[in-house]
C-alpha positions in Angstrom: 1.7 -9.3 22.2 4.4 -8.7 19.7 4.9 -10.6 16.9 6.8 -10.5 13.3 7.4 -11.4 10.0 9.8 -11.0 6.8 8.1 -10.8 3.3 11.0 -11.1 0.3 10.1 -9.6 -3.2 10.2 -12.0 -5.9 9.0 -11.3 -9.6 6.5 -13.9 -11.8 6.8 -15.3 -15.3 4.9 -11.8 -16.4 7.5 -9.6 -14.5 5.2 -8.7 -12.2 6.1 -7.9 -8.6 5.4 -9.6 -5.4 6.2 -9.9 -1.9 5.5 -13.3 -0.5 6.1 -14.9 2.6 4.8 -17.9 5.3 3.7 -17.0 8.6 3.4 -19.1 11.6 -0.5 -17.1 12.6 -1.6 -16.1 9.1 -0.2 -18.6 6.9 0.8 -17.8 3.3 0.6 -14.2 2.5 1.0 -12.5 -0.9 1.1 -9.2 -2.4 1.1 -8.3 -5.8 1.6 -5.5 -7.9 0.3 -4.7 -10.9 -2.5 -6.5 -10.1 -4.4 -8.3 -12.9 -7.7 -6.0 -12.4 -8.9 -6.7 -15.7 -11.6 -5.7 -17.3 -11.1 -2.1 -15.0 -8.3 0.2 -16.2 -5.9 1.4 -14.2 -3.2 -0.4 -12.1 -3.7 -1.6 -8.9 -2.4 -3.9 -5.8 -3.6 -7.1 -4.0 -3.0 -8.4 -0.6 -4.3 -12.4 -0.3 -3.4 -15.2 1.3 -4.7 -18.2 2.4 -5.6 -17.1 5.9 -6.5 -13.7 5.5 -8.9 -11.6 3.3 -8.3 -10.5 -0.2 -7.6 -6.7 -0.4 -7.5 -4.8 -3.7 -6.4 -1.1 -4.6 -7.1 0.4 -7.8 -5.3 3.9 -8.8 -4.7 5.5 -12.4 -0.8 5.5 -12.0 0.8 7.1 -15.6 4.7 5.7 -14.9 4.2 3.4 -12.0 3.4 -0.2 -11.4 2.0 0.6 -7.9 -1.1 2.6 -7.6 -1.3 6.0 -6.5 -3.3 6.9 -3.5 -4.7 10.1 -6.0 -8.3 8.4 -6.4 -7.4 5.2 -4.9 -10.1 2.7 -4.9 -10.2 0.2 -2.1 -11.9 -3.3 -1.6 -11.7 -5.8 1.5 -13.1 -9.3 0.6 -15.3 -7.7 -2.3 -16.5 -4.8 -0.2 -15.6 -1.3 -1.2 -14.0 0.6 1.6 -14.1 4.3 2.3 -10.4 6.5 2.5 -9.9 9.7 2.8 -7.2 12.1 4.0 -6.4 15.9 4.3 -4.1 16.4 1.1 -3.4 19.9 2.4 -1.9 18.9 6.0 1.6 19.9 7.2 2.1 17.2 10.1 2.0 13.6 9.2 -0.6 12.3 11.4 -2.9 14.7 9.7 -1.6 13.2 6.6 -2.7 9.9 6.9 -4.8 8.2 5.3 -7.9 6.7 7.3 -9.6 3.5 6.2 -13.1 2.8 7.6 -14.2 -0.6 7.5 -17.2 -2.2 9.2 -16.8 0.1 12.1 -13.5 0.0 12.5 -10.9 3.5 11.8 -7.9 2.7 10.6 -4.7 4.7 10.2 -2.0 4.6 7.4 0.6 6.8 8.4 4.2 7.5 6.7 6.9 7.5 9.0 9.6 8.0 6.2 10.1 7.1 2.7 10.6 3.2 3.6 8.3 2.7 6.5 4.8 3.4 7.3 2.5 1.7 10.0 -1.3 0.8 10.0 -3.2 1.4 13.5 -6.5 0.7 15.0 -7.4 1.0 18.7 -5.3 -1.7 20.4 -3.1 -2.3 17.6 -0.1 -1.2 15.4 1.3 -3.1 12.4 4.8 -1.2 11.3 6.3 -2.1 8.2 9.7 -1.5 7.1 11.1 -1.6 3.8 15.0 -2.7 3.0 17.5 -3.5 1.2 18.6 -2.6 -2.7 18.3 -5.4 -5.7 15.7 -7.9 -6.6 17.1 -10.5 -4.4 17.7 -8.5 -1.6 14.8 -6.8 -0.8 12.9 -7.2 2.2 9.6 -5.9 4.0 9.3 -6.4 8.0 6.2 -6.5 9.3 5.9 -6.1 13.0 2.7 -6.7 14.2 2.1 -5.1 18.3 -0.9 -5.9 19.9 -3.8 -8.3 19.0 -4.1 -8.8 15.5 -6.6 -10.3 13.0 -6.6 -11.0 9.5 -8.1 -8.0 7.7 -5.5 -5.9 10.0 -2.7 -7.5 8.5 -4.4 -7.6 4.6 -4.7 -4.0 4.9 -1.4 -3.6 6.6 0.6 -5.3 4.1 -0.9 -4.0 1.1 0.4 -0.7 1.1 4.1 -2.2 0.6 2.6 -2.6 -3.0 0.8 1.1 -2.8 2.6 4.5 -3.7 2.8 6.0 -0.5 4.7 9.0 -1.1 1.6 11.2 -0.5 1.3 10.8 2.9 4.5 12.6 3.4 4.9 16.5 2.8 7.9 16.0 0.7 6.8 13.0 -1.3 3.4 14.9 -1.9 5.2 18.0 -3.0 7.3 16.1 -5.5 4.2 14.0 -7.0 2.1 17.0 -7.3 5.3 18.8 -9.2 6.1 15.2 -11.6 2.0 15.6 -12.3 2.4 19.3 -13.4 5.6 18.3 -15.6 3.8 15.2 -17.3 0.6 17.1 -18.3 2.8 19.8 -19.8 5.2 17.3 -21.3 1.9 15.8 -22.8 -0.1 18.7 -23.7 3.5 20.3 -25.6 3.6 16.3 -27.6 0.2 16.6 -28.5 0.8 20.4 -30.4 
């Protein structure tokens, strides 16, 4: 069974970022980022809507609104959730970052810069981010297989996660921007 949706990015009263949609099977659907996580520090992103759970991810991000999978936190309807993911692998599926949650693996892998998809036996969510501009901006989420609600909280949430890690490239140029900034700070600070 294969079924999708289009998520639009729109921006609240406190210039926050969100993309927010309606869909037929999971009803409204929401993410938003930077989260209001108060009282923790840091930034982070949350995926809720009124049919599936709430998911959370909480990151120390220095220049970014979206969290940084670096020390990521991650909660599904209150529960903290287990990642991990080999920091030092070439290939993209070893890349990936894997979610385990209530005996389920999942799979966050980075096909390019824009698109990424979430699997779990059975199923694969792809999502696909286009378009240039506030307005234009859209994120497709393609759902194959048999989905349910935490699979698509989880899925969707990473639109509003850094996910430049999980590609050799994008992992090369964060750990080279960290290197800078610490220098850059540590040279301020003298």
């Amino acid at each position: 069974m294969t079924t999708s949706f289009e998520m639009r990015e729109v921006r609240d009263e406190r210039r926050a970022l969100h993309w927010s949609t309606t869909s037929e099977e999971f009803g409204d659907i929401r993410v938003r980022y930077p989260a209001d996580i108060r009282p923790s520090t840091g930034t982070g992103a949350r995926a809720e809507g009124s049919a599936i759970p709430t998911t959370l991810m909480i990151s120390w991000s220095v220049f970014e609104d979206k969290p940084r999978l670096t020390g990521a936190r991650l909660w599904i309807d209150g529960q903290e959730v287990q990642t991990r993911r080999n920091r030092w692998a070439v290939r993209k599926t070893r890349r990936a970052l894997r979610i385990t949650y209530e005996g389920t693996e999942y799979r966050c892998t980075a096909i390019s810069r824009k698109r990424y998809v979430l699997t779990r036996p059975g199923l694969a969510i792809t999502a696909t981010d286009s378009g240039i501009g506030p307005k234009r901006r859209r994120l497709r989420v393609q759902i194959d297989g048999s989905a349910q609600p935490v699979d698509v909280s989880l899925a969707v949430l990473f639109s509003g996660v850094n996910r430049s890690h999980l590609t050799l490239c994008g992992a090369f140029r964060a750990a080279c921007a960290t290197v800078f900034n610490l220098l850059a700070d540590n040279a301020a600070r003298s």
